[in-house]
N, C-alpha and C positions, 0 to 999 in steps of 0.2 A: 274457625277452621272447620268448615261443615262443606258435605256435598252439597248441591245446590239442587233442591228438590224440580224432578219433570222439567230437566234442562234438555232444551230440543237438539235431538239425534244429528240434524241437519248441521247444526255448530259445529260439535263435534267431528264428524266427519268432513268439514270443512275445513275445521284448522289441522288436523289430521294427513289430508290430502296434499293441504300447504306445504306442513314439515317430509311430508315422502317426498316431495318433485325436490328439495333441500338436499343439494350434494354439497353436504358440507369437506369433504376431501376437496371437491374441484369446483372454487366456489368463481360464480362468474361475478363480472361487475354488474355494480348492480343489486345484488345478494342482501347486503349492509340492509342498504335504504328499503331493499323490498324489506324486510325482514322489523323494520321500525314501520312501516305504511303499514300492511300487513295488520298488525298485532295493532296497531292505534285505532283501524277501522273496523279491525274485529270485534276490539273489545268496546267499544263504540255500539256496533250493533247487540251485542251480547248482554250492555248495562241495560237497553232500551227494553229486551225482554224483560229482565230482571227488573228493572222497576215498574214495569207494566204488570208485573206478578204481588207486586207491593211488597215485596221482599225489602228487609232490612237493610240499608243501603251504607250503614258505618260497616257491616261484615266485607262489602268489596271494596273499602274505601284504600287507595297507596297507600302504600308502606312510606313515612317520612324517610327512612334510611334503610338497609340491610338489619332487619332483628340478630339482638346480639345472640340471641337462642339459634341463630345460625352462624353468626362470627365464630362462637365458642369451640362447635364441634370439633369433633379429632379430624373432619374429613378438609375444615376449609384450611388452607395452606397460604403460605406466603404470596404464592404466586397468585391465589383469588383475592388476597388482602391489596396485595400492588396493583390488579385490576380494577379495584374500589377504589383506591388513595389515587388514582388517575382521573376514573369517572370524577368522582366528588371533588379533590382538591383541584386540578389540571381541566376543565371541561375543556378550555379553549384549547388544547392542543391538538383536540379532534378536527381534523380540515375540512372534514363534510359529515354526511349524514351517511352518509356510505362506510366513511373510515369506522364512525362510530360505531355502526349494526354489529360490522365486521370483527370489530373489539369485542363486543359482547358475546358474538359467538364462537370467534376461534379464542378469545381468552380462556375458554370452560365456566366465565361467570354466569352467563344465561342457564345453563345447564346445570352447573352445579347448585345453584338456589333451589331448584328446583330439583332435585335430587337428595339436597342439606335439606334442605325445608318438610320434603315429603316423611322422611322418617324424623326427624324435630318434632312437626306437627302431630304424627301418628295421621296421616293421610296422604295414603299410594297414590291416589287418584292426578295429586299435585306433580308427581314424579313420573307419570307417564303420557305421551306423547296425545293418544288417545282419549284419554279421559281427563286431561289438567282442567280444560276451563271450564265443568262442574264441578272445580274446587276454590273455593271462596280467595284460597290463596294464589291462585291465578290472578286474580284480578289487583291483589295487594301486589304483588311482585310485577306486572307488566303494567301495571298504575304508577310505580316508582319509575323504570323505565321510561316512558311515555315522559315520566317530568324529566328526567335527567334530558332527553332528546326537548322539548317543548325549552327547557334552559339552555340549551346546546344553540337552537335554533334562534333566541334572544341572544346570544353574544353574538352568533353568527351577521344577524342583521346589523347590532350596532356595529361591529365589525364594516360591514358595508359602507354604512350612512359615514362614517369617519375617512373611509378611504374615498368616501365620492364627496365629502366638502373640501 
């Protein structure tokens, strides 16, 4: 759970820029899906620095699941617990990639990990808009994501190939 030493300005104000044009009140279609492309390609570019630094590469490696040093808090609630036991137990009842994003953000779970997490961790960095992905834990929490969607996207095709034999 460390800052990420002489992490480029240009990132940051790139994912920065993404979350302002984010009207999350008035979200158009669309939103979901940007919002998982986004964050895949971002952090995509953002590992290649990072390994290009020789940086420690288990410190940004997914999170297998939500840490329970975040389940536990007094802040997460039922309602972030029923948005987890949906993702993880229910994947297929997301109908797209869209529905999915859009789960994740109007839920509060996107947001709230990242607000549980940042004082959990003792790192603000994680918990604001601006400065998260110089936090190590960025990339464990949008690495969990990323699989929950790359699994989404595995049902979705068998899904496919079933109804097209």
């Amino acid at each position: 759970m460390a800052t990420i030493p002489n992490y480029p300005q240009r990132l940051l104000d790139e994912h920065f820029q993404w979350h302002s044009n984010m009207n999350m009140m008035n979200m158009r279609q669309g939103d979901g899906a940007d919002f998982l492309r986004f964050h895949r390609d971002f952090m995509r570019r953002s590992l290649q620095w990072y390994n290009a630094q020789g940086l420690d590469r288990r410190s940004v490696a997914a999170w297998s699941s939500i840490p329970a040093e975040i389940r536990s808090h007094p802040m997460w609630n039922q309602g972030l617990q029923e948005a987890e036991d949906r993702i993880t137990r229910n994947l297929a009842s997301f109908r797209s990639s869209e529905e999915l994003g859009r789960f994740l953000l109007m839920s509060s779970l996107h947001d709230s990990v990242h607000v549980i997490g940042a004082e959990v961790y003792r790192d603000p960095d994680f918990g604001l808009i601006s400065l998260a992905p110089r936090s190590t834990l960025f990339y464990n929490w949008h690495g969990l994501i990323d699989r929950w969607w790359r699994d989404w996207q595995r049902i979705s095709r068998r899904r496919r190939r079933t109804r097209n034999s």
